[in-house]
C-alpha positions as CSV (number, residue, x, y, z in Angstrom):
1,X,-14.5,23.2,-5.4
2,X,-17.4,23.4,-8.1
3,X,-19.3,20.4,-8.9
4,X,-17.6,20.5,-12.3
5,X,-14.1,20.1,-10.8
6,X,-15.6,17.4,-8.4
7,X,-17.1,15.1,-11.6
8,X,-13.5,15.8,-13.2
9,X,-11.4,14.9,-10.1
10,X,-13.8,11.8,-9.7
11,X,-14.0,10.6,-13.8
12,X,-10.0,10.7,-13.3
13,X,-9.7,8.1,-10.0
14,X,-12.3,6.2,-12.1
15,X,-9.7,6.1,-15.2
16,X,-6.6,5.3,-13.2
17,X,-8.8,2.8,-11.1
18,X,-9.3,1.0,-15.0
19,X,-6.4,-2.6,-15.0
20,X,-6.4,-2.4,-11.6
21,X,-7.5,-6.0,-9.1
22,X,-8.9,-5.9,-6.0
23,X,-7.0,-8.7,-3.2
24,X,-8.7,-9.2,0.0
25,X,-7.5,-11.8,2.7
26,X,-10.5,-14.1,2.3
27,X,-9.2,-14.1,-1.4
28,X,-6.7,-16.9,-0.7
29,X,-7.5,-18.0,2.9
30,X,-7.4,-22.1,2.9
31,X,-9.4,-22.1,5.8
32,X,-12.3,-19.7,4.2
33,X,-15.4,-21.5,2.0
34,X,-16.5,-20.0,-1.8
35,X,-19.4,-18.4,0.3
36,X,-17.5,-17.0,2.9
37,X,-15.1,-15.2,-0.1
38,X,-12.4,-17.6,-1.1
39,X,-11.2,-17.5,-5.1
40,X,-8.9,-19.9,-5.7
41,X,-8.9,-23.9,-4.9
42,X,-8.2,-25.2,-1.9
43,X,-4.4,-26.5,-2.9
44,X,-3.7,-23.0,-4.3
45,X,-4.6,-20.9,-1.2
46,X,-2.6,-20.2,1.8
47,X,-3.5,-20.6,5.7
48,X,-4.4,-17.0,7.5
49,X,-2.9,-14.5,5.0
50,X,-2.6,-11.2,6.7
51,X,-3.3,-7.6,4.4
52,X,0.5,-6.6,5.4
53,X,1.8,-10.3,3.8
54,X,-0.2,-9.4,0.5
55,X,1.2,-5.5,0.3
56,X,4.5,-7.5,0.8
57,X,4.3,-10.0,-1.3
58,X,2.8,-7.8,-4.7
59,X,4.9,-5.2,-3.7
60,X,7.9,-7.9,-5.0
61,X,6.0,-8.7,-7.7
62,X,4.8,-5.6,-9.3
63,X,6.5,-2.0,-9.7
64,X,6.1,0.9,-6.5
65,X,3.6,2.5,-8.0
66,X,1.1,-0.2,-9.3
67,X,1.1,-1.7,-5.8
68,X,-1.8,0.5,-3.4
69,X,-3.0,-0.5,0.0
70,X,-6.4,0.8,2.5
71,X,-7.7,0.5,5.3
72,X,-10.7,-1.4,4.4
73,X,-12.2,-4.2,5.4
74,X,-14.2,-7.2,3.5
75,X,-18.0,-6.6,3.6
76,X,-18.4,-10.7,3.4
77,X,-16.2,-11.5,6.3
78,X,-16.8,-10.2,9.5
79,X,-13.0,-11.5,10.6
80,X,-11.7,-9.5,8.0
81,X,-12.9,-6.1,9.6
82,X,-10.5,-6.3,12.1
83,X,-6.6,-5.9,12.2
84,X,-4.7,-7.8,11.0
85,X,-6.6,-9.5,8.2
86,X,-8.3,-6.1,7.7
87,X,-7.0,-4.4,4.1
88,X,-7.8,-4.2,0.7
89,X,-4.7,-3.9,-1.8
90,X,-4.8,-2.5,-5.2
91,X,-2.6,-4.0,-7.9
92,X,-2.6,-2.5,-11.4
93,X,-2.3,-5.4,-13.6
94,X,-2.1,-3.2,-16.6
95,X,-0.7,0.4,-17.4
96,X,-1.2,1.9,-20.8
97,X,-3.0,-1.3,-22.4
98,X,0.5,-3.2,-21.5
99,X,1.0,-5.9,-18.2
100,X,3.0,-4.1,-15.7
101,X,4.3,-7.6,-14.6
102,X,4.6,-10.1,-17.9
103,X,3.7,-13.0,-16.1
104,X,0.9,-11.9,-14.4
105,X,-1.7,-10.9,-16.9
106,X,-4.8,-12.1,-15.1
107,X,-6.9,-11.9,-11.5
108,X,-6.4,-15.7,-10.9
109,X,-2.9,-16.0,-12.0
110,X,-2.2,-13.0,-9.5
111,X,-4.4,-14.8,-6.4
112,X,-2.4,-17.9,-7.2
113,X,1.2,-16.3,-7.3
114,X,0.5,-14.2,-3.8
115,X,-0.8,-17.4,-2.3
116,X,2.1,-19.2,-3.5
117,X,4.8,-16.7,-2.0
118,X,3.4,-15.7,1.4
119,X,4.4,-19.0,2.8
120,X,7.7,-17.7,1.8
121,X,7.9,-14.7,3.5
122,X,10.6,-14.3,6.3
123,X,7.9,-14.0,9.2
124,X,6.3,-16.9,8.4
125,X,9.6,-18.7,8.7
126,X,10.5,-21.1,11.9
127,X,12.7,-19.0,14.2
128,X,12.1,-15.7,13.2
129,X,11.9,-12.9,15.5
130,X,10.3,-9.7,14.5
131,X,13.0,-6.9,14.7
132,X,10.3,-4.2,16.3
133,X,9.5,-6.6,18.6
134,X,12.6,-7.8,19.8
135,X,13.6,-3.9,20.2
136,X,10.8,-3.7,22.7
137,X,11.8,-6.6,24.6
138,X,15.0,-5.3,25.0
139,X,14.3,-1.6,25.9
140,X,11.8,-2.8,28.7
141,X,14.4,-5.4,30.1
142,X,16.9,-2.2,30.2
143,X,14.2,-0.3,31.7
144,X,13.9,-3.1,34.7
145,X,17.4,-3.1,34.8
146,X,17.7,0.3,35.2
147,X,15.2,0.3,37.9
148,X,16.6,-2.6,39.5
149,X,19.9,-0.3,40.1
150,X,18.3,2.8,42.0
151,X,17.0,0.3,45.0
């Protein structure tokens, strides 16, 4: 690859990059100060948002392909360099000059919204049992069963 086709290739991701906000966990933790990263008010954020619950959550709120997440972590936080606060997401607020979600039209309104619906997620929900995990449980108990048999 010439360096031609490298400042093309990198000018593009810096055009499809343009509309797009930035969400990091200490965004909307109510348990993280302004200094430590935190973007909305206290009443607004949400207690210990994880990077999968905001992918979730904006992945409700906004079409497939506005909705990005990596594997990075928040250079303010040292917490937030480790799964599973550990994450940045990418949400394209705008496509084409136009909101890709009507309601949503700015950074704070989308902080606000994702902090409002992560307490509303099904895992954060009283009784609930996470499927992958209750699948494990069950093939190790058949596993001790099964050894239980041969003695």
């Amino acid at each position: 690859m010439s360096s031609e086709d490298e400042a093309k290739t990198s000018s593009l991701s810096q055009t499809d990059m343009k509309g797009t906000v930035v969400i990091y966990s200490p965004y909307i933790n109510k348990s993280k100060t302004v200094q430590e990263g935190r973007r909305i008010s206290l009443k607004d954020a949400c207690e210990d948002p994880t990077a999968w619950e905001i992918l979730e959550v904006c992945k409700r709120l906004f079409p497939e392909d506005c909705v990005q997440g990596e594997n990075k972590g928040y250079p303010r936080d040292y917490e937030a360099q480790w799964p599973p606060m550990r994450g940045r997401i990418r949400v394209r607020l705008f496509k084409d000059g136009k909101p890709t979600n009507p309601e949503i039209t700015t950074r704070k309104q989308l902080y606000k919204k994702v902090a409002e619906l992560i307490p509303k997620i099904a895992s954060r929900q009283p009784g609930y049992v996470d499927p992958y995990m209750q699948a494990l449980q069950a093939a190790s108990a058949a596993k001790a069963k099964k050894k239980g048999k041969k003695k």
